[in-house]
VEXMARGU-183968 format. One record per residue (C-alpha): x, y, z; residue number from 1. Coordinates in steps of 0.05 Angstrom, whole numbers, plus 5000, padded with zeros to 4 digits. Last residue first. Layout:
N
((X,Y,Z),NUM)
...
This chain:
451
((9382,5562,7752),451)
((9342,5525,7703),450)
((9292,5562,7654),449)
((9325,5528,7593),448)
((9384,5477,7625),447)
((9387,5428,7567),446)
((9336,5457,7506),445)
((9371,5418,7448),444)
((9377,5367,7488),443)
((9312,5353,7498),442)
((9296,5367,7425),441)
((9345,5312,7406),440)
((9320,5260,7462),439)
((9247,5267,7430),438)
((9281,5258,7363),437)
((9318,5196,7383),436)
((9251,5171,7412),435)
((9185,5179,7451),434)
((9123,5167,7415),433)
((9058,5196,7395),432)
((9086,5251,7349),431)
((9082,5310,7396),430)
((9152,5329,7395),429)
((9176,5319,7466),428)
((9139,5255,7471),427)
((9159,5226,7538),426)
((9103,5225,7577),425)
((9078,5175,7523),424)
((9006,5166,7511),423)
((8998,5167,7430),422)
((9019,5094,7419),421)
((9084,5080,7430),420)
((9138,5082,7484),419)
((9204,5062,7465),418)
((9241,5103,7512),417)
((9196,5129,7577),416)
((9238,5113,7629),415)
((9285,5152,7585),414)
((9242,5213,7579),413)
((9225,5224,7655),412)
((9297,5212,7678),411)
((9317,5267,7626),410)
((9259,5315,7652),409)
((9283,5307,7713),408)
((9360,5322,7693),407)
((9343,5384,7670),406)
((9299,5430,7624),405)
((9276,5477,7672),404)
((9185,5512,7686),403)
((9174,5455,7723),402)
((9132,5428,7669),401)
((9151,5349,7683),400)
((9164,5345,7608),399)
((9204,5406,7601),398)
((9229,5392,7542),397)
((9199,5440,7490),396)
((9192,5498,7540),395)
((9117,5512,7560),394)
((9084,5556,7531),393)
((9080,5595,7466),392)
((9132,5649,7493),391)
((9183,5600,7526),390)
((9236,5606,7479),389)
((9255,5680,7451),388)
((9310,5709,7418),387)
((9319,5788,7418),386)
((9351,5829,7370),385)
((9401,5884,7381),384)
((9411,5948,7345),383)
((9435,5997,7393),382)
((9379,6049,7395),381)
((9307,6041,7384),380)
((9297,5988,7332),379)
((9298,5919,7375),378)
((9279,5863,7324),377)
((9241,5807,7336),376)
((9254,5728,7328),375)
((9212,5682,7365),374)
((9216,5601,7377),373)
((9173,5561,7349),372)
((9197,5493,7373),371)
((9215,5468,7295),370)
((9248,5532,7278),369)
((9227,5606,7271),368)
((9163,5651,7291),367)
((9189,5724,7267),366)
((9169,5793,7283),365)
((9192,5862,7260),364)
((9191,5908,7312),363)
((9190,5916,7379),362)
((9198,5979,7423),361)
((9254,5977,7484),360)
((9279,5930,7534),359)
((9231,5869,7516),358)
((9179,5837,7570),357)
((9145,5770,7554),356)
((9069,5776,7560),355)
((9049,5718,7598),354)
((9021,5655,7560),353)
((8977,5622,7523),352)
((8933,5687,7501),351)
((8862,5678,7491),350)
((8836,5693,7418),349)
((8791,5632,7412),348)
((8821,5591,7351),347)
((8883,5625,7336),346)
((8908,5611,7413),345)
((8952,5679,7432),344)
((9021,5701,7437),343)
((9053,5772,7461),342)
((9112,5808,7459),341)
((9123,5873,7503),340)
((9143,5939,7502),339)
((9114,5974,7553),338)
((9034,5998,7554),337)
((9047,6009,7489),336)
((9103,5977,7445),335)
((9062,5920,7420),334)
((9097,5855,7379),333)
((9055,5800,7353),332)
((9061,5724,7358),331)
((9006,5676,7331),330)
((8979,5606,7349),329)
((8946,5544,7326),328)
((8982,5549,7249),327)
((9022,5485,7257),326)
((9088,5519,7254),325)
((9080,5581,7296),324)
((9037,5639,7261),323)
((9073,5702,7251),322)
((9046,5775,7259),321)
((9091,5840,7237),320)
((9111,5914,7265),319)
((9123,5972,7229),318)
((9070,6002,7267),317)
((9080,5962,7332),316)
((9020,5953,7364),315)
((8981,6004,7423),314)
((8950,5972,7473),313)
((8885,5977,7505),312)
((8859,5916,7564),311)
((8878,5843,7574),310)
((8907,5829,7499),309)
((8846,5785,7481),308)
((8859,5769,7419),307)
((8791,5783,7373),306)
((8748,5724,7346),305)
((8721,5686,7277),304)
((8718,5746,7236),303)
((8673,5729,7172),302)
((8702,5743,7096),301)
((8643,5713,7052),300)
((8660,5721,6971),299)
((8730,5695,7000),298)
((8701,5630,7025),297)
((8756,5602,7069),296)
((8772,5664,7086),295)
((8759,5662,7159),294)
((8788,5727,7203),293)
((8829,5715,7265),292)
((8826,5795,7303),291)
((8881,5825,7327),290)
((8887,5898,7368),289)
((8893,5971,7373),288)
((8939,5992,7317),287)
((8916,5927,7277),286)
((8945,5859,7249),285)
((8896,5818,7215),284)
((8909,5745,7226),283)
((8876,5710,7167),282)
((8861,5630,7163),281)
((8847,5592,7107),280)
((8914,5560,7108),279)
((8952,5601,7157),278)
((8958,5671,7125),277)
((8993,5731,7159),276)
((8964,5819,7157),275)
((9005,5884,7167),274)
((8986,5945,7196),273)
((8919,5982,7194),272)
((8893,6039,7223),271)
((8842,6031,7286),270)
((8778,6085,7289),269)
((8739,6050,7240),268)
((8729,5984,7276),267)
((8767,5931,7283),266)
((8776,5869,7233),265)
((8716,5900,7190),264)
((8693,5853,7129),263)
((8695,5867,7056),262)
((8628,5887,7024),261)
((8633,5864,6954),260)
((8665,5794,6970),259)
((8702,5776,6908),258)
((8736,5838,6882),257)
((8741,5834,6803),256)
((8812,5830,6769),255)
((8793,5764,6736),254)
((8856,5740,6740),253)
((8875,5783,6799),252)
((8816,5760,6849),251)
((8801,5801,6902),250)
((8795,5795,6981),249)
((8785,5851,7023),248)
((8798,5868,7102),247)
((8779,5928,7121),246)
((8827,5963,7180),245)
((8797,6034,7164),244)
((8876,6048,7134),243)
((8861,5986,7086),242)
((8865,5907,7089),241)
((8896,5868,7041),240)
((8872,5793,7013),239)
((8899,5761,6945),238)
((8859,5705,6904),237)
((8905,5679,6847),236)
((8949,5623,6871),235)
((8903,5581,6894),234)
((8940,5566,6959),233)
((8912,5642,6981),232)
((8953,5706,6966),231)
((8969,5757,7016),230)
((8982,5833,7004),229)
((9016,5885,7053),228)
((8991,5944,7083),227)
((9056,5982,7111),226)
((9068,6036,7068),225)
((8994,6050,7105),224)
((8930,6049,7041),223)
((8871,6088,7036),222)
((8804,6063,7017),221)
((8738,6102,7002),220)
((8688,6044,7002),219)
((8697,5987,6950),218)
((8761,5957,6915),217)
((8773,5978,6849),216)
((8816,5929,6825),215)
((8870,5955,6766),214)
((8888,5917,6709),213)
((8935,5871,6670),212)
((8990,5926,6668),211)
((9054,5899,6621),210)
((9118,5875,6635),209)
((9164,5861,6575),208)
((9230,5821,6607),207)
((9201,5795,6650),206)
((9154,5755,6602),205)
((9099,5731,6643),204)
((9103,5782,6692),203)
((9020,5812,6676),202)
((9022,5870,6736),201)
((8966,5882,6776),200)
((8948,5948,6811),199)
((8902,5948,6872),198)
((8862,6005,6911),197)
((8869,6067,6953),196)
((8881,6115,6899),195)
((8946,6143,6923),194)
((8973,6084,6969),193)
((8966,6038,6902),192)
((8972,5966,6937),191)
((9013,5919,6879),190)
((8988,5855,6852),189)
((9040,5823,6814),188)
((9018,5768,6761),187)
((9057,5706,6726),186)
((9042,5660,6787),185)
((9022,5699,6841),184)
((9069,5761,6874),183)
((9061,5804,6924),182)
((9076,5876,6924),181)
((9080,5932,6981),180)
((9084,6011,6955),179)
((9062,6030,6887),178)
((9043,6102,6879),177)
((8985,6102,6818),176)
((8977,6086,6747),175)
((9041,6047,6735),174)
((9096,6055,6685),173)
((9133,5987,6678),172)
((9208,5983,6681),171)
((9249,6012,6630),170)
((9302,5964,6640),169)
((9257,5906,6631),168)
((9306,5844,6662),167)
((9346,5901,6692),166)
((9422,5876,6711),165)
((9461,5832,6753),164)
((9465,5773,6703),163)
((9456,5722,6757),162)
((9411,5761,6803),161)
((9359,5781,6743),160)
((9317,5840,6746),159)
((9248,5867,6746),158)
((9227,5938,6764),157)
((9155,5957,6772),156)
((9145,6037,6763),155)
((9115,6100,6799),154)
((9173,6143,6780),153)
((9168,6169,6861),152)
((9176,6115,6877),151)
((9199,6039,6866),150)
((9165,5964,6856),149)
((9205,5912,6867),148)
((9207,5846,6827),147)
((9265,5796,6838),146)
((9291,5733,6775),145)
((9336,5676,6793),144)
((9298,5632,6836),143)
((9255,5602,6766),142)
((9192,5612,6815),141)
((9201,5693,6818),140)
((9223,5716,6871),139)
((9199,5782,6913),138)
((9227,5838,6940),137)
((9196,5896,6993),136)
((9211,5961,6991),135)
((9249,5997,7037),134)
((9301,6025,6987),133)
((9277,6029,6923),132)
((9281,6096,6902),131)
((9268,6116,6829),130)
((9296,6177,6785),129)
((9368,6155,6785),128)
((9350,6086,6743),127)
((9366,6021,6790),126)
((9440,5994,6786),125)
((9452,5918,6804),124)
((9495,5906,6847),123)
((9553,5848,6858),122)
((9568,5781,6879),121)
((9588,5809,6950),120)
((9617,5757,7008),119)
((9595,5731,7071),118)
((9650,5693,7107),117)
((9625,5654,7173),116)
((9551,5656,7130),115)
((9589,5610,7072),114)
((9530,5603,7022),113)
((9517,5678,7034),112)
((9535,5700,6962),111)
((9508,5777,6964),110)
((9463,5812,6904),109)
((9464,5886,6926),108)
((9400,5919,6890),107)
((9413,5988,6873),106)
((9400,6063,6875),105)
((9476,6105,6880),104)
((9527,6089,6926),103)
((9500,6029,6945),102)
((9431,6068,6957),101)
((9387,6008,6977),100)
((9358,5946,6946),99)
((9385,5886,6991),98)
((9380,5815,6951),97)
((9410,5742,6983),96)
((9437,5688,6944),95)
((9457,5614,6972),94)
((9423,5590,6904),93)
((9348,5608,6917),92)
((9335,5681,6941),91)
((9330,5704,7006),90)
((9313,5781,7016),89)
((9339,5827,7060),88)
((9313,5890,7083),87)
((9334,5953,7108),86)
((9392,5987,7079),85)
((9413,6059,7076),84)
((9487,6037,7046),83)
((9509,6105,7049),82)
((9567,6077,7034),81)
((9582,6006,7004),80)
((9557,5957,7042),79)
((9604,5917,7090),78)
((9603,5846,7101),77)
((9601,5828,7170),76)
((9664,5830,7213),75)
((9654,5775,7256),74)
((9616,5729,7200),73)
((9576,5677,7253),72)
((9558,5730,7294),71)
((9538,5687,7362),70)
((9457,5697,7373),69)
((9470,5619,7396),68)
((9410,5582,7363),67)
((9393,5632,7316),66)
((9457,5634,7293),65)
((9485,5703,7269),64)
((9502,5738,7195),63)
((9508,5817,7185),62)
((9500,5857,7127),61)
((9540,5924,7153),60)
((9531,6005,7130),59)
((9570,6033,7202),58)
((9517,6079,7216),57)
((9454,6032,7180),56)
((9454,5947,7198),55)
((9436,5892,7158),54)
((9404,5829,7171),53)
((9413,5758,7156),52)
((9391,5699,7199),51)
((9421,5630,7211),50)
((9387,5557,7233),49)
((9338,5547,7169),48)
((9350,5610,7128),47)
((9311,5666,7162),46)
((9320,5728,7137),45)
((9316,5802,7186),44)
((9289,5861,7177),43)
((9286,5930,7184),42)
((9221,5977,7179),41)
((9236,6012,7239),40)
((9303,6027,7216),39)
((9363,5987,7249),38)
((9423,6013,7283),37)
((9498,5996,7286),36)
((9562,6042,7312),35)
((9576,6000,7348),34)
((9578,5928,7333),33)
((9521,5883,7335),32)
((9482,5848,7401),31)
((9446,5784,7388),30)
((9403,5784,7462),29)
((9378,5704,7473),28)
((9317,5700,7512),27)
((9282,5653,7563),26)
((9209,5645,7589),25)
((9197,5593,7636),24)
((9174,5644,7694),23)
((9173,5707,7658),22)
((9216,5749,7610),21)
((9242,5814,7610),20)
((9251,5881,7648),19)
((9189,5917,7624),18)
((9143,5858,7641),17)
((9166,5861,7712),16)
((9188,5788,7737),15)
((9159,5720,7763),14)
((9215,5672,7775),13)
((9270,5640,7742),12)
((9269,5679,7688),11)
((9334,5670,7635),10)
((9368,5712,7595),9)
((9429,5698,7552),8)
((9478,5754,7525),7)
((9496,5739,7451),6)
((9557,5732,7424),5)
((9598,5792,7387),4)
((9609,5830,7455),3)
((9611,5908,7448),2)
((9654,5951,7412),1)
């Protein structure tokens, strides 16, 4: 069995891009016991400073810091066999959701309010002729009640976390092979991978779901398991883009698309993978590339640039994009040429930084915590997932930019205490002063990039 804490990286100097990161880049490796791997669709839950995330051999839910990458549970909580997990879901109530095969089709409820000593509420118990592992989950605004859609019975399941059973145990029969679902108020829009189009679901009563309507979107579309559906603020207008990497938007109140043409992200020849909303921002993820699409008028899609990778790559397919915190820039992971993470400016496309190197392909994707740092999972072999500071720019702390967070930059922030007024060289967190907080995130990153 290997280590249960995390092995820390750090680049002191300019390195190969295959063999990890670069100057003022640094990484945390969360390693898990053998025998431990993740699917390519695996991922992980974020839940302020710890993450969830199971593993398939040895069938394990497993808890670590994401300041550390210590395992905060040692010995996990383990699923019963075949387990065949791969996603976790959060739900309000220190309660987290895995559907799987537990023996038989399920959704394990766990109690994670203690993530040193993670323990099993229960499972709910999905019909025999559906398969739910590998979707996707999602809450209803009472915390209390999941959706997820299942195959090859073509239905939407609800169900209840605190009673453990089927809100509609029937489910509802759907007109086409559901795959990814999104939820909006008191409707589910579903992506039909048959027909190429959208399915919507009226939720209001859970307990008797019933089909609002299906959205004909134009062209002849074809959905990826991995097209996934946004929702603007408003609740009701949804965005997905299909297999020709078309973005649409649609409206599932009125169940009418809203801009009749849709708008290319790139090109015909590119497949489509998974898509992330900043306000009225879109960052379409594609086989070949990224583009930054406008929605603020979703009768009017327009692409406002391309990221400027540097030359052809080739992006995860089960892989994810996440905007940092203020919505300026994006992370995405690409396993061709090498396997790499990369970060670019939302606005123009560029890239803010060197590509930071990873040992084998990337998967899923996150941008956590108040320094954006990135989360992304290592599915080719051990299961290990990788940490990252540094990848957005500089290293929150390193006021003097030399790349280390060290006594320098100390000397540079308390000369600096008190200082108001926008101009401070001590202003770790960008709020126009240097303070406590300033001294908190300094601290936080002590000795990042040092030697």
């Amino acid at each position: 069995m290997r280590g249960l804490v995390g092995r820390i990286l750090v680049a002191l100097t300019p390195v190969c891009l295959l063999a990890g990161p670069v100057f003022g880049q640094s990484v945390i490796v969360v390693e898990f016991p053998d025998p431990g791997s993740f699917y390519g669709n695996t991922t992980f839950a974020v839940d302020g400073g710890v993450a969830y995330v199971p593993t398939y051999d040895n069938d394990v839910l497993w808890s670590f810091s994401l300041e550390t990458g210590e395992l905060l549970d040692p010995d996990g909580l383990p699923l019963p066999a075949p387990g065949t997990a791969s996603d976790p879901f959060l739900f309000p109530g220190d309660r987290l959701v895995i559907p799987g095969w537990f023996p038989y089709q399920g959704a394990l409820v766990a109690d994670v309010s203690d993530p040193a000593n993670l323990t099993q509420v229960g499972i709910i118990e999905f019909p025999p002729t559906t398969n739910i592992q590998g979707q996707n989950v999602e809450v209803d605004d009472n915390g209390y009640i999941g959706y997820v859609a299942g195959f090859p019975d073509d239905k939407l399941y609800s169900f209840n976390i605190n009673t453990l059973s089927l809100e509609d145990p029937d489910g509802l029969a759907l007109p086409g092979n559901p795959d990814r679902i999104a939820l909006a108020g008191d409707r589910v829009a579903l992506v039909d991978t048959t027909n190429g189009r959208i399915m919507v679901a009226d939720v209001t009563d859970p307990a008797n779901m019933t089909l609002a309507g299906v959205i004909e979107l134009p062209g002849t579309n074809n959905f990826n398991s991995d097209d996934n559906i946004v929702f603007a603020a408003d609740g009701h207008t949804g965005f997905v883009t299909d297999n020709d990497c078309v973005l649409h938007s649609f409206d599932v109140i009125s169940l009418t698309v809203l801009d009749p043409d849709g708008v290319s992200v790139a090109g015909a020849q590119y497949s489509s993978f998974r898509i992330a909303r900043y306000d009225d921002t879109l960052a379409c993820l594609c086989s070949r590339g990224l583009a930054f699409v406008d929605v603020s008028n979703p009768a009017d899609l327009a692409v406002t640039c391309q990221a400027n990778f540097g030359g052809t790559v080739s992006t995860s397919p089960c892989g994810t994009v996440a905007f940092t915190a203020d919505g300026t820039k994006v992370a995405v992971p690409v396993v061709w040429p090498g396997a790499r993470l990369y970060a670019f400016e939302v606005a123009t496309g560029e890239r803010v930084s060197e590509p930071f190197g990873v040992d084998q392909y990337p998967f899923f994707l996150a941008v956590y915590g108040a320094d954006d740092r990135v989360g992304t999972l290592i599915a080719n072999g051990d299961a290990r997932i990788w940490l990252a500071s540094g990848l957005f720019g500089a290293i929150p702390g390193d006021l003097n930019g030399d790349g280390c967070v060290d006594q320098s930059d100390l000397g540079i922030l308390l000369a600096d205490w008190d200082c108001t007024g926008g101009d401070c060289p001590g202003d770790c967190d960008g709020d126009g002063d240097t303070d406590q907080s300033d001294l908190g995130i300094l601290l936080a990153h002590w000795g990042e990039g040092c030697p």
